[in-house]
C-alpha positions as CSV (number, residue, x, y, z in Angstrom):
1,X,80.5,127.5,178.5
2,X,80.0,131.2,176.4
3,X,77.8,133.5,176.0
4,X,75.2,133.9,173.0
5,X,75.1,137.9,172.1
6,X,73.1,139.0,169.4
7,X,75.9,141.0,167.7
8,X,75.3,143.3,165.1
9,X,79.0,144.2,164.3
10,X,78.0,146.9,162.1
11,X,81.8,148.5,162.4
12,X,82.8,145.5,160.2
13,X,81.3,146.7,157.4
14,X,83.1,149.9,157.1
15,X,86.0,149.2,154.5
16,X,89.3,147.2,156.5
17,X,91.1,150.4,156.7
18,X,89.4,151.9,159.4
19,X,90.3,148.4,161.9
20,X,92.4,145.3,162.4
21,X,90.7,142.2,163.3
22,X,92.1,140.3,166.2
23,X,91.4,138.7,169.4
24,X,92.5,139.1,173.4
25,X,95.4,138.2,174.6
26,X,94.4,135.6,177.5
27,X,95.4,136.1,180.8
28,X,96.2,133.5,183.6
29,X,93.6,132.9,185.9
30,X,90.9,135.4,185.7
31,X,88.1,136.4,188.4
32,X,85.3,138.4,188.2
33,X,85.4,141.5,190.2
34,X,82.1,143.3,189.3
35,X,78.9,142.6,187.1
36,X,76.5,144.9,186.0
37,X,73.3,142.9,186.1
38,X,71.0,146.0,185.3
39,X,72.7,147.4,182.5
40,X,73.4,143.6,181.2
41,X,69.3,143.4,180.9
42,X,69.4,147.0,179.0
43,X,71.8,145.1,176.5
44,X,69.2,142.0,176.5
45,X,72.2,139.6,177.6
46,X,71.6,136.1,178.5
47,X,71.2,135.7,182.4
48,X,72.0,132.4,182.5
49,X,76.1,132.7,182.8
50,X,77.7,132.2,185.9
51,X,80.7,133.9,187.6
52,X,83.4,131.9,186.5
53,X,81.8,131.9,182.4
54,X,81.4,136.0,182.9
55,X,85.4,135.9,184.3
56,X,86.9,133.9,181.2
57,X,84.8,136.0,178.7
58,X,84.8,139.2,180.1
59,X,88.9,138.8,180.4
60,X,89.1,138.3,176.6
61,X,90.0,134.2,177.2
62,X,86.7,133.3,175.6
63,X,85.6,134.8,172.5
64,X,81.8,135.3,173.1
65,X,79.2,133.9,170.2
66,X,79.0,136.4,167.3
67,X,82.0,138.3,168.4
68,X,84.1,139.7,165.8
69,X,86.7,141.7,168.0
70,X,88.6,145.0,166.5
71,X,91.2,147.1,167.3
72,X,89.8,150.6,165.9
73,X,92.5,153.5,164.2
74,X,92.0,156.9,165.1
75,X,94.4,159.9,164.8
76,X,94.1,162.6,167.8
77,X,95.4,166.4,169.0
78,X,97.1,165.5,172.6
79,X,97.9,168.3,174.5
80,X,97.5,170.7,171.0
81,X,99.9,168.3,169.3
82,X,98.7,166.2,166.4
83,X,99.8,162.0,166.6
84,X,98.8,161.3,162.4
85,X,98.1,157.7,164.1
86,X,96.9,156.7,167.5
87,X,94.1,153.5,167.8
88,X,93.1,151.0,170.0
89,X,96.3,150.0,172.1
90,X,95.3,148.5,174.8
91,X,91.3,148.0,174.2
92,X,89.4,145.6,171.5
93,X,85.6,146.3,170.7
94,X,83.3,142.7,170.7
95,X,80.8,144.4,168.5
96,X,77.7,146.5,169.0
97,X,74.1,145.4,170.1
98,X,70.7,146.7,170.5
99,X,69.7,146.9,173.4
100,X,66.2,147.1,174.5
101,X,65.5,150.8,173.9
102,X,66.6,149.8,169.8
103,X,69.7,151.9,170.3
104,X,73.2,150.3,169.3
105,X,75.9,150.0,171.7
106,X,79.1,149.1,171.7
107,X,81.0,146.2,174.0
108,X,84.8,146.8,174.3
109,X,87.6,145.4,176.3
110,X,90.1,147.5,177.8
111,X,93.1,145.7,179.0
112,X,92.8,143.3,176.5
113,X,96.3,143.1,175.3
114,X,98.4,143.8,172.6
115,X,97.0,145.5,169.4
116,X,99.2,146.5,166.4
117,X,98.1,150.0,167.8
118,X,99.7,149.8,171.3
119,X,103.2,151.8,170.1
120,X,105.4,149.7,172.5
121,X,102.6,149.6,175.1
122,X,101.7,146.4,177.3
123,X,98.1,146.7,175.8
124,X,97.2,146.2,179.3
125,X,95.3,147.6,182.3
126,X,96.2,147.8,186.0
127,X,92.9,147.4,188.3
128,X,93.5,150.6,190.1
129,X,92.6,152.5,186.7
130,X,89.9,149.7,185.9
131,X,88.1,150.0,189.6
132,X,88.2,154.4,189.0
133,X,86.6,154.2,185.6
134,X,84.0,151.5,186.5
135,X,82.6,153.7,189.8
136,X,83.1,157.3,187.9
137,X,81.5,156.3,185.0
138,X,78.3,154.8,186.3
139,X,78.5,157.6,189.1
140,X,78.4,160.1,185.9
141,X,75.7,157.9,184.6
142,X,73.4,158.1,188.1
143,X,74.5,161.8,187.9
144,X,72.4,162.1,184.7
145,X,75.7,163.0,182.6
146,X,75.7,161.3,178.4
147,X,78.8,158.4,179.4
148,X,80.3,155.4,178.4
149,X,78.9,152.4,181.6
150,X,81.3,149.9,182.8
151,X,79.6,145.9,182.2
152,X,82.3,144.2,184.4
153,X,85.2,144.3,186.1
154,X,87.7,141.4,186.1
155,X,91.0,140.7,187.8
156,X,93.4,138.5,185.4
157,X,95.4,137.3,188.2
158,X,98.6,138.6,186.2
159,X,100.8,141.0,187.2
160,X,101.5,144.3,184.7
161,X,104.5,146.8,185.2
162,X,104.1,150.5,185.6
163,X,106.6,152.3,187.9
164,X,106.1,148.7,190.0
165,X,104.4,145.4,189.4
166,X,100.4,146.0,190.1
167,X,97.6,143.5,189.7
168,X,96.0,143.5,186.4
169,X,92.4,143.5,185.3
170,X,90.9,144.6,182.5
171,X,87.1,146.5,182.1
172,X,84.3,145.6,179.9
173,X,83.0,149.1,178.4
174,X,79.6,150.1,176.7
175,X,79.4,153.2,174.5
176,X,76.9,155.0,172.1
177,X,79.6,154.3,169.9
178,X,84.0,154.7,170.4
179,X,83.9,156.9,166.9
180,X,86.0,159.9,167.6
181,X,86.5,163.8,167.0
182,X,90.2,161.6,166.1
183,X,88.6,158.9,164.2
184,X,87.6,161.6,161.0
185,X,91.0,163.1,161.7
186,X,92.4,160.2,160.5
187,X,91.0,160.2,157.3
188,X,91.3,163.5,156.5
189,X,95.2,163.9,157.6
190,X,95.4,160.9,154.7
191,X,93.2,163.2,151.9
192,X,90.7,159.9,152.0
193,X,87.8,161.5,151.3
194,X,85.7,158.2,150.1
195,X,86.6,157.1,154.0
196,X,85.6,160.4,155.3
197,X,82.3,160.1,153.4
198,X,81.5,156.1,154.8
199,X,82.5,157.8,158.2
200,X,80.5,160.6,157.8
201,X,77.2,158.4,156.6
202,X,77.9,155.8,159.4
203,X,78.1,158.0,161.9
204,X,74.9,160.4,160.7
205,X,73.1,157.4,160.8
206,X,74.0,156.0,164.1
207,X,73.9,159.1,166.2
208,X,72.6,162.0,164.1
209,X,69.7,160.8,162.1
210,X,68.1,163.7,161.5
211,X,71.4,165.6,160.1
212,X,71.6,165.4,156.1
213,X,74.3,167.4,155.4
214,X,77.9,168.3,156.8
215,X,76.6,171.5,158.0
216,X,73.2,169.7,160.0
217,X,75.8,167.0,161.5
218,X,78.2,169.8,162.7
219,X,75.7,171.4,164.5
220,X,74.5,168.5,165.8
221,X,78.0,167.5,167.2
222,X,78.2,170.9,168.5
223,X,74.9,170.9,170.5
224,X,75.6,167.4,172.1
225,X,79.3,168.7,173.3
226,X,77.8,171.8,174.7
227,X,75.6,170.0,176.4
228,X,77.9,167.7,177.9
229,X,80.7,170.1,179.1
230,X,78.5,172.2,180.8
231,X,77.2,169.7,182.8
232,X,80.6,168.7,183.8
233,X,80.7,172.1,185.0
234,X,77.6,172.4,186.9
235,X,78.9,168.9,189.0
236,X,82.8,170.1,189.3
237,X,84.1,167.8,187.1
238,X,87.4,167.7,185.1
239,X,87.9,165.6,182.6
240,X,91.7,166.2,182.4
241,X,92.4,165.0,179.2
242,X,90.3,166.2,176.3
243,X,92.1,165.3,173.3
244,X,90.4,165.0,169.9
245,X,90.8,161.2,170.3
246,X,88.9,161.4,173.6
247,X,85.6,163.2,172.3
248,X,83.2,161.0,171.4
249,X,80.7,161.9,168.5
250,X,78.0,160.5,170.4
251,X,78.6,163.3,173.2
252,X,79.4,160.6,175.9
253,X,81.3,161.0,178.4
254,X,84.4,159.0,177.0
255,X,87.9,157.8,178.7
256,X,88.2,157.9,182.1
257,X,91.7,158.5,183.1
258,X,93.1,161.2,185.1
259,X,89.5,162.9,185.5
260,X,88.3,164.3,188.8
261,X,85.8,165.7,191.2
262,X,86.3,169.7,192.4
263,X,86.9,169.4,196.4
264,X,87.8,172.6,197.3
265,X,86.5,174.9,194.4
266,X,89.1,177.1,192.5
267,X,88.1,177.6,188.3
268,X,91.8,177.1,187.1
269,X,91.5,173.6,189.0
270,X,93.9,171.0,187.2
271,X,94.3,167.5,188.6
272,X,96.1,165.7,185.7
273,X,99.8,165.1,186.0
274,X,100.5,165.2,182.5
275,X,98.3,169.0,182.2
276,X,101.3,171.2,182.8
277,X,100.2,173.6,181.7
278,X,96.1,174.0,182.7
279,X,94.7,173.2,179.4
280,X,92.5,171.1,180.5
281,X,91.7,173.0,183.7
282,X,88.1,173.4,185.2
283,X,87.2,176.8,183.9
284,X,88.9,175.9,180.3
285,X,86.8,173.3,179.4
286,X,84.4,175.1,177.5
287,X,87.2,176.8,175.7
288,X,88.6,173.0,174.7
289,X,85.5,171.5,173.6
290,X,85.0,174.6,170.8
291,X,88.7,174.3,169.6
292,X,87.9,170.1,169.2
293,X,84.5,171.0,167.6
294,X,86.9,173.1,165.3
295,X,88.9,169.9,164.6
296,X,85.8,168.1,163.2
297,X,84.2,171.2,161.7
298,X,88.0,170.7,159.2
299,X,87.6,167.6,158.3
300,X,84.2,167.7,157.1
301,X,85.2,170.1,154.6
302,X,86.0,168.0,152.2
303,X,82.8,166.7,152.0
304,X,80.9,169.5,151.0
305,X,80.8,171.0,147.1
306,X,81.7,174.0,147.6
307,X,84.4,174.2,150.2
308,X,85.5,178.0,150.3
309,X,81.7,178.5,151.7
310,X,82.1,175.3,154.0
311,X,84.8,177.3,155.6
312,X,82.9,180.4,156.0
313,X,79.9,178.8,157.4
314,X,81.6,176.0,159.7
315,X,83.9,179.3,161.0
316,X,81.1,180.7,162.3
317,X,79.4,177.7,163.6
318,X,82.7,177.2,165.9
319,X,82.5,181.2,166.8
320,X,79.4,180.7,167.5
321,X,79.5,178.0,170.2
322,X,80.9,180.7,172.9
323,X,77.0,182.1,173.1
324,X,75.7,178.4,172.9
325,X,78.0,177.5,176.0
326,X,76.7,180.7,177.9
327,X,73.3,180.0,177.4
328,X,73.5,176.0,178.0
329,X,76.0,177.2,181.2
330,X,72.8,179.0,182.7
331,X,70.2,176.3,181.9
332,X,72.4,173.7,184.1
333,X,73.5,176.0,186.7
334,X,70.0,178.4,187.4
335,X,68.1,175.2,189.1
336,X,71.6,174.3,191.6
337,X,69.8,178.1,192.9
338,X,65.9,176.9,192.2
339,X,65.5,179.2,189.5
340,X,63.2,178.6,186.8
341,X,63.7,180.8,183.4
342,X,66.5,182.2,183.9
343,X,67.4,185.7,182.9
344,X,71.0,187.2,182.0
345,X,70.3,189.0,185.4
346,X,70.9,185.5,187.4
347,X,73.8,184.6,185.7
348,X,75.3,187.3,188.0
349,X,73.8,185.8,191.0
350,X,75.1,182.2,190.3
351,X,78.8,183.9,189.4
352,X,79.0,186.2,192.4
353,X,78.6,183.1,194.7
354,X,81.5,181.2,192.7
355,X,83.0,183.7,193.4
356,X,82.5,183.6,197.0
357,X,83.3,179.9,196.9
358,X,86.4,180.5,194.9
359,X,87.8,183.0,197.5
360,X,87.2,180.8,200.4
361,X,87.8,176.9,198.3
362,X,84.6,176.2,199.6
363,X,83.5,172.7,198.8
364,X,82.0,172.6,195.7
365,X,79.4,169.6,196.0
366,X,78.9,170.5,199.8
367,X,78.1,174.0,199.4
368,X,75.1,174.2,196.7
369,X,73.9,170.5,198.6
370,X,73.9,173.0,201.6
371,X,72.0,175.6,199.8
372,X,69.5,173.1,198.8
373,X,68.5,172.2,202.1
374,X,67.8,176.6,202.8
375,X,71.7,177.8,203.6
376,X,75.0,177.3,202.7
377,X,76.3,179.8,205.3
378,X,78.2,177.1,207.2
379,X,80.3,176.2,204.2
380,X,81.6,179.9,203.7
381,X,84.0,182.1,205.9
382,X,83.3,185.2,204.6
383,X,80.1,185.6,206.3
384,X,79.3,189.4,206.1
385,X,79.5,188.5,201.7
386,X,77.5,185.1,201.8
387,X,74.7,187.0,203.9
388,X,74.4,190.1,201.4
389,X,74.6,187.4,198.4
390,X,71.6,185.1,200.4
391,X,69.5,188.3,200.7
392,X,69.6,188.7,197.0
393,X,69.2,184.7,196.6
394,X,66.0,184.5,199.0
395,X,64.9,187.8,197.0
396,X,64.7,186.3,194.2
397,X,63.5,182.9,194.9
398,X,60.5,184.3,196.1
399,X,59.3,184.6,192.7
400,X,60.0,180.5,192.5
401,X,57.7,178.2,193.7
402,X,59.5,174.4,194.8
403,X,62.0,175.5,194.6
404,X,64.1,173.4,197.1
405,X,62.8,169.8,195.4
406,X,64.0,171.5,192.4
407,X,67.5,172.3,193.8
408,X,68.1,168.6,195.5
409,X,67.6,167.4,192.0
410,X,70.3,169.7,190.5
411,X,73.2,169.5,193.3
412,X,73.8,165.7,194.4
413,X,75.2,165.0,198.2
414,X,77.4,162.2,197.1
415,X,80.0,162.7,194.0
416,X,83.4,160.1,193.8
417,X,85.5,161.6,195.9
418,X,88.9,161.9,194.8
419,X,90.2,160.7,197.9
420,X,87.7,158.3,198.3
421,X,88.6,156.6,195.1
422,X,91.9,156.1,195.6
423,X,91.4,154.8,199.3
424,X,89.0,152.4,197.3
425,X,91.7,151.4,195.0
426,X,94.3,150.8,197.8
427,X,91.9,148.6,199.3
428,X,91.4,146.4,196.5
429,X,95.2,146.4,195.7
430,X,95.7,144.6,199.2
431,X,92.6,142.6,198.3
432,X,89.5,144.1,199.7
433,X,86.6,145.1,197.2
434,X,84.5,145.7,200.4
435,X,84.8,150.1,199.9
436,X,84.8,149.6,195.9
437,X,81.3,147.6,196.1
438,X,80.1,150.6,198.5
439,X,81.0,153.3,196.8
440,X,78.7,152.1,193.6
441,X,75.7,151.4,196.2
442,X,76.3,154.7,197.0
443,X,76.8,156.8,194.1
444,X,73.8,154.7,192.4
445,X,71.6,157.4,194.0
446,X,73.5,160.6,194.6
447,X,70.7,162.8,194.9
448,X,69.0,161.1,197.7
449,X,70.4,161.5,201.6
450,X,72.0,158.4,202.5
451,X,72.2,159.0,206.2
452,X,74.7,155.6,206.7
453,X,76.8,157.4,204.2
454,X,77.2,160.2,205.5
455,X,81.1,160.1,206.0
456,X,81.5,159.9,201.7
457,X,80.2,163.7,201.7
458,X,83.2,164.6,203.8
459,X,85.9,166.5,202.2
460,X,89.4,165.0,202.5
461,X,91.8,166.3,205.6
462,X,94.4,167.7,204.7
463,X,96.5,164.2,204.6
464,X,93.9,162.9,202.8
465,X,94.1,165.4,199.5
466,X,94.8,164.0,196.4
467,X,96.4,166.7,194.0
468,X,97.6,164.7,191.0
469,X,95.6,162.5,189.1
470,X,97.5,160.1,186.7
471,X,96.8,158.0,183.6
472,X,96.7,155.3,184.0
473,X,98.0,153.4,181.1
């Protein structure tokens, strides 16, 4: 048996340059871990398949109906360094949908095997990297953050090779779309302007409708990335690896690896073991995101008729996003305080008690969750400071009305613990899913208290601290 999916495989009609056409490589005896029944509804998939069916098609065995699968080719800056060629090297996208809101998503597989893009690589995923992307990414997504979801989880019942043998798996991953900052770099490393242009119309009209020109679509891209990283930043999260090839144009939340959740808070806060040097730290995300916009901003150049003036205009675009970021910064962080409206006056207040949590490494999630239910004294050492700082708060909240409802909506209880993750992953390694399925039912409603749960809000003991996040691949 298969599956019926009402693709619309609109990628295929770009010209054959921009993909190579080829299926999974099957695996040996495939089971399904995890299937996302609600978000296979929003993609109006059949509910008629059964485990088993959802295993063999869902590991890349059995080519679902309408499938045409593809290995995208995108170039990328990694780490500041620019790869003229990158791609799909371990992943294969089934083709896009609509789903039942009329918005096209992509299907991909990740783990799928071998693509002429994997550059000596396995093309294959271990499960420990499949289970952390499939409970961040629909945490992100019950978080209210723009991400990519995770349809299904399956073991292949294969061993792959990393610095040991691990069990392999491979995730089933839904996107606005997997065009990237990289994808135009591509292109425009190559001078191929006539791809740049079938790009640039493609992607207009499948994220950006409304954008005419090079200029609109800029500023566009620009306003969804702003968005995006500072609501990273109002939850503690770090990405860890923002390369060109891992910003989406659709301003998801893309790529999954070696991201993670702030425990203790500190602003230069890097998790990822290949980030050396802190360029992807905590308080340089912002920074990151405007040098990528930068990226784009270059290769739509070309496309406009008078390209001295593209130059001048897209320059300041990019020097503008600095006051864009403040001001977005402010609208997601004012209501973690219950403030409405915020003035340049309360970004002091909301930086003065960062500051307070900085110098202590007060829990980040913890401490504004605290604050939301009327005091976050407990979570602070320096007392004397957090009770002249909660003077000035309760000052000015007194011009606020709700405003606690208001703060349990902005600062969630429950986040993925980074050392919950990885005791989930261990877990499953030795064969029990039991912590993996609970940390989804958990993190489907983070806002809410979740008495039975309350030991996930506990930061990690010191034995229990996980300071290097890794890859995956």
């Amino acid at each position: 048996m298969t599956l019926s999916i009402p693709f619309a495989n609109s990628y295929t009609r770009l010209p054959p340059r921009f993909f190579t056409r080829q299926g999974a490589t099957p695996v040996a005896n495939p089971t399904l871990i995890a299937w996302n029944a609600p978000l296979a509804a929003e993609l109006g998939l059949p509910d008629t398949a059964d485990a088993t069916t959802l295993a063999q098609i869902f590991s890349g065995n059995t080519l679902p109906e309408g499938s045409e699968p593809l290995a995208q080719v995108y170039a990328g800056h990694q780490f500041g360094g620019f790869s003229p060629q990158l791609g799909d090297g371990r992943a294969l996208l089934l083709g896009d949908v609509i789903d039942t809101h009329g918005t096209p998503r992509d299907i991909q597989l990740k783990g799928a095997g071998r693509t002429v893009y994997s550059r000596g690589g396995d093309g294959r995923a271990w499960l420990g990297p499949v289970l952390r992307e499939y409970v961040v990414s629909e945490a992100m997504h019950a978080l209210g953050v723009p991400t990519t979801r995770a349809l299904a989880a399956v073991a292949t019942g294969e061993m792959v090779f990393r610095e040991t043998a691990l069990p392999g798996a491979v995730l089933t991953r839904v996107a606005a779309s997997h065009i990237r900052v990289g994808t135009f770099q591509y292109f425009a490393a190559r001078g191929d302007t006539e791809a740049l242009e079938a790009l640039f119309d493609y992607t207009r009209t499948r994220h950006y409708p409304q954008a005419n020109t090079p200029e609109e679509f800029l500023d566009a891209a620009i306003d969804a990335q702003v968005r995006l990283v500072t609501h990273w930043l109002s939850l503690g999260f770090i990405h860890g690896v923002m390369n060109t090839d891992n910003t989406a144009l659709s301003g998801e939340t893309i790529d999954y690896g070696p991201c993670a959740f702030i425990d203790a808070y500190h602003p230069q806060t890097v998790f990822s073991s290949i980030d050396r040097r802190g360029r992807y730290a905590y308080d340089n995300q912002a920074n990151i995101i405007a040098w990528n916009m930068a990226q784009l901003a270059s290769c739509l150049v070309p496309l406009c008729p008078d390209e001295d003036a593209a130059v001048a205009r897209f320059t300041a675009m990019i020097h503008g996003m600095a006051d864009r970021i403040a001001a977005q910064w402010l609208t997601r962080f004012a209501p973690k305080l219950g403030l409405t409206s915020p003035s340049e006056d309360d970004r002091a207040l909301i930086t003065d008690l960062l500051d307070l949590m900085a110098k202590d490494g007060a829990d980040f999630t913890n401490t504004f969750r605290a604050l939301a239910h009327g005091s976050a004294r407990d979570q602070l050492t320096d007392r004397p400071a957090y009770d002249a700082w909660h003077a000035r708060w309760k000052a000015r909240l007194a011009r606020e009305s709700d405003a606690m409802p208001r703060m349990r909506a902005a600062n969630p209880a429950f986040i993925p613990r980074n050392h919950r993750v990885e005791q989930m992953i261990q877990a499953a390694v030795a064969g029990d899913y039991a912590p993996f399925h609970r940390l989804n039912a958990v993190l489907a409603h983070p806002y809410e208290d979740q008495p039975d749960a309350a030991d996930l809000t506990r930061p990690p003991a010191e034995s229990e601290r996980v300071t290097t996040t890794f890859c995956g691949t």
